[in-house]
C-alpha positions in Angstrom: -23.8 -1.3 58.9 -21.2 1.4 59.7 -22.6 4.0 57.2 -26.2 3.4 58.4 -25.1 4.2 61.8 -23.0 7.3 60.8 -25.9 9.0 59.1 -27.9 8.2 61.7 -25.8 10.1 64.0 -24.8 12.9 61.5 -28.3 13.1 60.1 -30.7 13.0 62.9 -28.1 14.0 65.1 -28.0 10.6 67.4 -25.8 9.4 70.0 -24.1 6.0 69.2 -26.7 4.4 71.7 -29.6 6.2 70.2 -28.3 5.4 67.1 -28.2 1.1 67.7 -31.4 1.9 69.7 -33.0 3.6 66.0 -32.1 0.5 64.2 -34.2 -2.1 66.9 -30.7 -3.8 67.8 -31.1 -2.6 71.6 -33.3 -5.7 72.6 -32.2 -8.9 73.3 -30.1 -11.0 70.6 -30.5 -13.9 72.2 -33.9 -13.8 71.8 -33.9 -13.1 67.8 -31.8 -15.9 67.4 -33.9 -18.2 69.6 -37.4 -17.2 67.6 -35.6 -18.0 64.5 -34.2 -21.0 65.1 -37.3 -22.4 66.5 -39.4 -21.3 63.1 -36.9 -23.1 61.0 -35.4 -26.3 63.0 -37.9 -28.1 60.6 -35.2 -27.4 58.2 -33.6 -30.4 59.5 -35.6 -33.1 58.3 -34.9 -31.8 54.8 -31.0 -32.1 54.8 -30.3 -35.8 53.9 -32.4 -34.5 50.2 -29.7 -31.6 49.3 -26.8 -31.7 47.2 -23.3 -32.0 49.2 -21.5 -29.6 48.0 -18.4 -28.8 49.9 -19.1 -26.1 52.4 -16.8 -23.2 52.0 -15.4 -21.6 55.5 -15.5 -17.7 53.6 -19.1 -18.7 52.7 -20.4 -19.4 56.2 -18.6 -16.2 57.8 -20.5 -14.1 54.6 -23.7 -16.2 54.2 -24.3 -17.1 58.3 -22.5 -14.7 59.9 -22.5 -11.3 58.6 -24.8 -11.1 55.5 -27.9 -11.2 57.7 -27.1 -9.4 60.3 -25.8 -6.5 57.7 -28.7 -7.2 55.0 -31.4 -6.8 58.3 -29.7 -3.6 59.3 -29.2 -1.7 55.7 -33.4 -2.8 54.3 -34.9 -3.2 57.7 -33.5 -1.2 60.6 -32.4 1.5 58.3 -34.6 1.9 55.2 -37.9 0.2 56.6 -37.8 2.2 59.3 -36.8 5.8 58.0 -39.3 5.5 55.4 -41.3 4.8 58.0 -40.4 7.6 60.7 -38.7 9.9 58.6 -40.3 9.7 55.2 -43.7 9.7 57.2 -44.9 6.7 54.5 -47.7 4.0 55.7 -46.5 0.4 57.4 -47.7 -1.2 54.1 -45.8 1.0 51.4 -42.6 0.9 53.4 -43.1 -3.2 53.8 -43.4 -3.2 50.4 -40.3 -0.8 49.0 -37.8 -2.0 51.4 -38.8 -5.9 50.0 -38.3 -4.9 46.4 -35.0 -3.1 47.3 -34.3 -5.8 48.7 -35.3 -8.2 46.1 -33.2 -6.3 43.3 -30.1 -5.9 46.0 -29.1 -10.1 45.4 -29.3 -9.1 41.2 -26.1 -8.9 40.3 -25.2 -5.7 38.3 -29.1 -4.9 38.1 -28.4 -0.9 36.9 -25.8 -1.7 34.8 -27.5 -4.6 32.9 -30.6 -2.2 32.4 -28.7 0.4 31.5 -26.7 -1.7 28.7 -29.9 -2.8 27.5 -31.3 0.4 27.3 -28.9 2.2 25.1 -28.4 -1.1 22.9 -32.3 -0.1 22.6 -31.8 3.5 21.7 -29.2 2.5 19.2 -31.7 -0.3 17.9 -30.8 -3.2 18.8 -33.0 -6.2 19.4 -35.1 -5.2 22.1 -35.1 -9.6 23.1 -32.4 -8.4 25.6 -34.2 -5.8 27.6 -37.2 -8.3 27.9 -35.0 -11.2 28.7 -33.2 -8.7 31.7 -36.7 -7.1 32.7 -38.3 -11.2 32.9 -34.8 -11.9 35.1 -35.3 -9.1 37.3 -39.4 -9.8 37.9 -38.5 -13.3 38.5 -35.7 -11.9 41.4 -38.5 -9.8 43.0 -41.1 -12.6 42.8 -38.8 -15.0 44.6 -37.2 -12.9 47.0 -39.8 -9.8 47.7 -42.0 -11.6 49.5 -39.0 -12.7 52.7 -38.0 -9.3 52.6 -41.9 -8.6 53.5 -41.7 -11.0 56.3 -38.7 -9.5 57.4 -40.5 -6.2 57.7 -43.7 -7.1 59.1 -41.6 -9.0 61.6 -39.1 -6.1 62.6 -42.5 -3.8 62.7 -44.5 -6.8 64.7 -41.7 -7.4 67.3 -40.7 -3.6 67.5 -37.3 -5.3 67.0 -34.4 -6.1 64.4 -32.7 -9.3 66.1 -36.4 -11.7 65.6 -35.5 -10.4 61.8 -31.3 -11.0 61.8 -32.4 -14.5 63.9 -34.8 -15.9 61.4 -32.4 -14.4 58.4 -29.4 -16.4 60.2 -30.8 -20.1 60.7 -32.5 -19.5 57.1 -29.2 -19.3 55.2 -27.6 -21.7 58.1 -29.5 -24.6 57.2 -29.9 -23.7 53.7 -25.6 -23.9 53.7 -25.9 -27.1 55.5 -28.2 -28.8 53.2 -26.3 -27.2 49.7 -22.8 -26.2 50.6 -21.3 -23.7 48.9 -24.2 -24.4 45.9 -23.3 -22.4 42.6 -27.3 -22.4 41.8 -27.9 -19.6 43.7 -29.9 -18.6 47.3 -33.0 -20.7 45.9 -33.7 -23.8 44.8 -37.3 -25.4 44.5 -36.0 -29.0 46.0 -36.8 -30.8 49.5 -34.5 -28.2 51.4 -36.1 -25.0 49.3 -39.5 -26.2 49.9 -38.5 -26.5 53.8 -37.5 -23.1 53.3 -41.0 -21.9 52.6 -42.3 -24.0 55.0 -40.3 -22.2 57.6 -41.1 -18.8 56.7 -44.7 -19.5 56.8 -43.8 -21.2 60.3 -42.2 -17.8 61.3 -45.2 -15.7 59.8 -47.6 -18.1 62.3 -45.3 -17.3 65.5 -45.2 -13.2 64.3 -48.9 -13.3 63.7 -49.9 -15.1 67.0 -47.3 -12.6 68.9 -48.8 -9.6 71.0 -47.9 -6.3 69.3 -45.3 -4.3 70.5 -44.5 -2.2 67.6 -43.8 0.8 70.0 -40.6 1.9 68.4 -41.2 2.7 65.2 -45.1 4.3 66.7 -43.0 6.5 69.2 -40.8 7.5 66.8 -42.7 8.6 64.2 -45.3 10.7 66.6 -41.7 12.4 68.0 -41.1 13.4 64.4 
């Protein structure tokens, strides 16, 4: 979050205000928070089928707390929308970088893995490794590319990061409830995972049904 901000303000030359205002967070939080919890309160009927796994205090400050709010800032406020404004790309092609990048972001050591593989390659090795990381890393971005769309299209729909950082939140709230600290990962196709989808699509309806007021990113980008 703090780097974003400072090359905001070093970069385009932004006041702090200007700069939180850039990323969408100048609206109402309470209101993010609200839209998501209403798109994924559903999640509820789903607990009694998760694992228990004990819950981890650390785990809810990273997973509830912070990790949205920071993940929504770094591949939505900042990247989404600077590709958008600054990089002068289209809605669509910015939707869809920012959800890869942000699909590859939860692989674990993605460059170095590729890069291991790639000189075992050139020093001919069995190539089975490179496919086996390459299959990993599709699956990741298969997965996870299409929230990080949602994300997008909601930030660019709502004109607004906290709908995003809301949804984000009560996703990976409930999702701890229902798994605890769960060593299996952020996804899971069981009763809880597929309330998961269920939610997003939920969310999607509420976005979709939603009066534009994608103003910010529009006004911006005509001002550049």
């Amino acid at each position: 979050v703090i780097p974003a901000v400072l090359v905001l303000i070093v970069v385009r030359r932004l006041s702090l205000h200007e700069a939180w205002r850039e990323l969408g967070l100048e609206s109402s939080a309470a209101r993010g928070y609200g839209f998501g919890l209403l798109a994924t309160v559903r999640m509820v009927l789903a607990l009694p089928f998760g694992p228990a796994y004990p819950i981890d205090p650390a785990v809810v400050v990273g997973t509830v707390l912070l990790g949205p709010f920071a993940e929504e800032v770094l591949f939505r406020g900042f990247l989404f929308k600077q590709l958008v404004t600054r990089a002068k790309w289209s809605v669509g092609w910015a939707i869809a970088a920012s959800a890869v990048v942000f699909a590859l972001a939860h692989y674990r050591n993605v460059d170095l893995e590729l890069a291991g593989q790639l000189i075992r390659l050139s020093l001919g090795f069995d190539p089975g490794g490179l496919v086996q990381v390459v299959t990993w890393v599709g699956g990741t971005i298969l997965v996870l590319a299409p929230g990080g769309a949602l994300f997008a299209w909601i930030v660019y729909r709502f004109g607004s990061l906290w709908p995003a950082i809301g949804l984000h939140t009560w996703l990976n709230f409930w999702w701890l409830v229902a798994h605890g600290s769960d060593p299996r990962g952020v996804f899971t196709l069981d009763a809880p995972g597929i309330a998961q989808v269920v939610a997003l699509g939920f969310a999607f309806l509420l976005t979709f049904r939603k009066p534009r007021r994608a103003l910010v990113i529009e006004q911006s980008a005509m001002g550049n």
